[in-house]
C-alpha positions in Angstrom: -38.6 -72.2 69.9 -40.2 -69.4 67.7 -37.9 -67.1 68.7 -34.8 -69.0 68.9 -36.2 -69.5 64.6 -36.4 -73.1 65.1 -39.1 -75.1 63.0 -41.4 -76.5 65.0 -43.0 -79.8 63.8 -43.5 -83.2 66.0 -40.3 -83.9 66.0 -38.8 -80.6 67.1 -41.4 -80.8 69.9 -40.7 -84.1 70.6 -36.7 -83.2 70.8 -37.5 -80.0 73.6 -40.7 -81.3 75.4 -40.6 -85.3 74.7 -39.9 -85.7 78.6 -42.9 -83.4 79.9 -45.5 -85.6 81.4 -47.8 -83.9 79.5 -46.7 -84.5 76.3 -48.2 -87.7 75.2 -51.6 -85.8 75.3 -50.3 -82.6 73.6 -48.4 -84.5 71.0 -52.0 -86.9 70.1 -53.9 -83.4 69.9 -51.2 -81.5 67.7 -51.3 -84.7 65.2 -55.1 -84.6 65.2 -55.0 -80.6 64.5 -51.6 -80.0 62.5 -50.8 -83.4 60.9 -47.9 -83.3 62.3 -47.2 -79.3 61.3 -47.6 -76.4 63.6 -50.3 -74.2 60.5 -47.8 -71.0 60.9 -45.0 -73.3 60.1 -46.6 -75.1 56.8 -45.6 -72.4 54.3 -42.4 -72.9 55.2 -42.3 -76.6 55.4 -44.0 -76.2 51.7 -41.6 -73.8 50.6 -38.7 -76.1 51.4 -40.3 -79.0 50.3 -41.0 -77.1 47.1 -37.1 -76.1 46.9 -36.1 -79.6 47.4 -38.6 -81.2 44.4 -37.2 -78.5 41.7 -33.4 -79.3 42.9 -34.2 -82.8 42.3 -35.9 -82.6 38.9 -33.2 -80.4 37.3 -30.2 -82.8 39.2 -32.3 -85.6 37.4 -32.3 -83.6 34.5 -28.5 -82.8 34.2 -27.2 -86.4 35.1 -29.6 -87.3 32.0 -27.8 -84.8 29.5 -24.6 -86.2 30.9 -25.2 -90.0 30.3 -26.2 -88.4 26.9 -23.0 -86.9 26.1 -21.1 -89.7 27.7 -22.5 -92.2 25.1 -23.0 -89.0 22.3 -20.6 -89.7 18.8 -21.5 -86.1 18.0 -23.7 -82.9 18.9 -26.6 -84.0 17.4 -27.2 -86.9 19.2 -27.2 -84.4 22.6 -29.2 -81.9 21.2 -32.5 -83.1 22.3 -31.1 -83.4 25.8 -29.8 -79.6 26.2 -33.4 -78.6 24.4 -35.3 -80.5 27.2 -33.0 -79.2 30.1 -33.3 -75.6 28.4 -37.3 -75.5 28.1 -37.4 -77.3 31.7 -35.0 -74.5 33.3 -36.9 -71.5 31.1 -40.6 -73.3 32.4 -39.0 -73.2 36.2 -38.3 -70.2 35.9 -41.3 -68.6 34.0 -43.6 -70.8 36.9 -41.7 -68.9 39.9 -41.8 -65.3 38.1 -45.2 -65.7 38.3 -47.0 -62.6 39.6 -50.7 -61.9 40.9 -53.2 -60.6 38.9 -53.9 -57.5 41.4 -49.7 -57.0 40.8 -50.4 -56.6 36.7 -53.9 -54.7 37.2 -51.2 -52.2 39.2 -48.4 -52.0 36.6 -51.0 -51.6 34.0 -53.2 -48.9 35.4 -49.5 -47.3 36.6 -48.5 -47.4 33.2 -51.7 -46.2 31.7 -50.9 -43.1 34.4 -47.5 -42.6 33.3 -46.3 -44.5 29.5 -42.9 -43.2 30.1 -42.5 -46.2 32.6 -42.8 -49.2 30.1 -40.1 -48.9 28.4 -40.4 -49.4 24.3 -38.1 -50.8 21.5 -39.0 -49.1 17.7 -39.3 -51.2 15.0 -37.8 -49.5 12.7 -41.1 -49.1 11.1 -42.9 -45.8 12.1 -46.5 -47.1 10.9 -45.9 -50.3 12.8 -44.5 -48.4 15.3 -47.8 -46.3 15.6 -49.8 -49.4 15.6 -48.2 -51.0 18.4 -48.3 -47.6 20.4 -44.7 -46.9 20.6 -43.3 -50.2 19.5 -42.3 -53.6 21.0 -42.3 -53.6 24.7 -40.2 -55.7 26.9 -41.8 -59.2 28.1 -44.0 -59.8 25.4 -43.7 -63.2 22.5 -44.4 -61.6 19.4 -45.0 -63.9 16.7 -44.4 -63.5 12.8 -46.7 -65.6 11.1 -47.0 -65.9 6.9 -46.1 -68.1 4.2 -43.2 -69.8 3.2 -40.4 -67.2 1.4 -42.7 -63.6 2.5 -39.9 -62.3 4.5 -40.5 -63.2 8.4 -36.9 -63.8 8.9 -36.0 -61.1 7.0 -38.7 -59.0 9.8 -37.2 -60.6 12.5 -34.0 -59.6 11.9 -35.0 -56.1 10.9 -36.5 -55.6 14.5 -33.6 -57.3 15.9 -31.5 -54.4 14.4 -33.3 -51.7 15.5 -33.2 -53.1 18.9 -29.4 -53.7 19.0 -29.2 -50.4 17.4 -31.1 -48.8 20.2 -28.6 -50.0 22.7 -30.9 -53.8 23.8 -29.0 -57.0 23.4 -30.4 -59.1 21.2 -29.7 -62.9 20.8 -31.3 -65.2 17.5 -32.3 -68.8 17.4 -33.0 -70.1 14.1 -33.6 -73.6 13.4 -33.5 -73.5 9.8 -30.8 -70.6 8.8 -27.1 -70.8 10.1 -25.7 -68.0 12.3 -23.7 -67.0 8.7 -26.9 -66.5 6.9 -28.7 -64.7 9.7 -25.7 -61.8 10.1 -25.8 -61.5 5.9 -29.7 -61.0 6.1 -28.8 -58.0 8.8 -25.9 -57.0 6.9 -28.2 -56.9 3.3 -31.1 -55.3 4.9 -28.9 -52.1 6.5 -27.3 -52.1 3.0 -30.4 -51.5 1.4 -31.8 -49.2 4.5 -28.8 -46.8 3.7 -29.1 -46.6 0.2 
């Protein structure tokens, strides 16, 4: 059955060898070892079953949003629903991207070897630039903390720039600015940058 790549549980084994006289007894004993899974097998059988739970929660997840919209007099009233299916979706996938710890010490101690490999977005700002040892680097939340009105859109968006500049897409979320005040920040800050 292995190497015809069928999955061998009970019921597979039930299926081929049900009729053997000897079954009966193999079949008590596999239950009593396996639970009812041959051990090679259960990877698999966890895998699938893994699949199957994560196709379930984000089927649940879209027939929610679509009630939502069904009912929905505007946007707004579906926004929550597209935030919840987005950070569900981005925590999936951040959960299976997941790599182990001997996998980073590697990349680390092969970047150490080599920092041509990681590659590095400037900021714009050659101190920061010098402090960060080369700039931004891909894969990393970096977060702009300060008070109200000292500028950390206005930062943002300046290291936005510089990345689109470089050649990176770049995509902004703002919850507080429109996409119209975001692009006349970026238009004002190379204005003044030129000057």
């Amino acid at each position: 059955m292995t190497d015809q790549g069928q999955q061998i549980t009970v019921y597979t084994l039930s299926q081929a060898y049900g009729g053997h006289r000897l079954y009966p007894d193999f079949r008590s004993l596999l239950i009593r070892l396996s639970d009812g899974l041959i051990p090679l097998h259960v990877k698999d059988y966890a895998a699938d079953v893994a699949n199957h739970a994560r196709r379930e929660r984000a089927q649940r997840a879209i027939a929610r949003l679509h009630t939502q919209a069904d009912a929905a007099q505007s946007f707004g009233e579906i926004a929550d629903g597209i935030r919840e299916l987005f950070e569900e979706s981005c925590s999936e996938l951040a959960s299976r991207a997941a790599r182990k710890a001997s996998k980073i010490v590697d990349d680390i101690v092969a970047a150490r070897a080599n920092p041509v490999l990681i590659p590095h977005y400037r900021t714009g700002f050659p101190t920061l630039d010098h402090m960060l040892k080369g700039g931004l680097r891909g894969g990393q939340l970096c977060i702009i903390a300060g008070r109200t009105g000292g500028g950390k859109t206005a930062l943002a968006m300046n290291l936005a720039v510089q990345a689109a500049l470089g050649g990176t897409p770049v995509a902004a979320f703002s919850l507080e600015m429109s996409d119209m005040d975001l692009i006349t920040r970026c238009i004002r800050s190379e204005e003044v940058n030129s000057t």
